[in-house]
N, C-alpha and C positions, 0 to 999 in steps of 0.2 A: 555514451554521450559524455564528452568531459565539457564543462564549463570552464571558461578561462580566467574570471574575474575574481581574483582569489580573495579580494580585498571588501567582497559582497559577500555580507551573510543569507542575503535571499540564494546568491549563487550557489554559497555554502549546503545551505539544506538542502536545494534541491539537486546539487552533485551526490547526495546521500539517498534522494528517496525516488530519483527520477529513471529507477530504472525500474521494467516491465515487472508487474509480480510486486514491487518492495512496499509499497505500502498497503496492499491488501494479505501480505504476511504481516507487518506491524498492525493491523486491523486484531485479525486472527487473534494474535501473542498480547493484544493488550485487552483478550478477557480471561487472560492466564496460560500457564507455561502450555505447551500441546507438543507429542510427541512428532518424529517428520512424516510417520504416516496421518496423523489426525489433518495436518496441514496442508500434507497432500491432497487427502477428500474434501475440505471445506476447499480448494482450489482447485475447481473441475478443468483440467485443460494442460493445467500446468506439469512440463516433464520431472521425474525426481532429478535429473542432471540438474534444470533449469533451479530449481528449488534449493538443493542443494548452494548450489553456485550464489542466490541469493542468503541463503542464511549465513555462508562464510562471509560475503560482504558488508554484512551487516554484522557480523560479529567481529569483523576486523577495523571496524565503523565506531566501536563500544558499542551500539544499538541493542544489541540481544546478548544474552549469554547462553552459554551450552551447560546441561547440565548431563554429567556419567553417573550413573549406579551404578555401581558394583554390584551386579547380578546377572543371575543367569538364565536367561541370555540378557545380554546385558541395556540397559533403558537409559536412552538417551533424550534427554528433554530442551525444549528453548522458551525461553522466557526476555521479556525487554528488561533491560539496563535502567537505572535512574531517568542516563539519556534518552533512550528508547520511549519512556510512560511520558516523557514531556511531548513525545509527536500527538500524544492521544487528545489533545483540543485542535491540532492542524486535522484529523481524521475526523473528530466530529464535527468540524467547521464547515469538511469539505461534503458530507452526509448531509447537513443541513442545507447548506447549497445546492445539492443533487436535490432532495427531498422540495428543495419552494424553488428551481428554477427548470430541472431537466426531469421531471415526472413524466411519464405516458400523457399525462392530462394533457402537460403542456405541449408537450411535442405532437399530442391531436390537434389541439388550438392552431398551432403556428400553421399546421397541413391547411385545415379548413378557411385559416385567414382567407380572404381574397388579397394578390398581390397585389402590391402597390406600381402598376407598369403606367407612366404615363398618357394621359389622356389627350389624343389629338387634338388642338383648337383648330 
């Protein structure tokens, strides 16, 4: 998805985080660094290509950094950026909104509603 309005910081960030997967690895990474397999099991579904593919663009983003050890075999970790820990109030924004608007509750409520279909006079 490219956004074309370059001159929009809403466009901005979400040219960053609007892709499949990007901000439930920035979820993951802002309760601390996780190796790509940890990241992989807390993200059921997702392919190591797919993952990969987002951690590169997020690192090419500044959002995350890669960390090497030198060891063997050798351990690779990722962790957010400065920039990266500032997404962490748009994640919990977006949680608290999930949490008091899209719950099971609610979405029992809306089924049960009766619809509002106009009433012959």
């Amino acid at each position: 998805m490219t956004i074309r309005d370059s001159d929009c910081p809403v466009c901005a960030c979400a040219e960053i985080i609007s892709g499949k997967w990007t901000l439930l690895v920035i979820r993951d990474l802002a309760d601390g660094n996780c190796r790509f397999c940890e990241l992989e099991r807390s993200l059921a579904g997702i392919s190591p290509r797919t993952l990969s593919l987002r951690l590169r663009a997020l690192e090419e983003c500044g959002v995350i950094e890669r960390h090497t050890y030198p060891e063997v075999p050798p351990r690779v970790e990722y962790g957010l950026t400065e920039k990266g820990r500032a997404l962490s109030p748009l994640i919990d924004d977006m949680r608290n909104y999930g949490l008091q608007w899209l719950t099971e509750a609610d979405a029992d409520a809306a089924a049960a509603a009766p619809s509002a279909e106009p009433v012959p006079a």
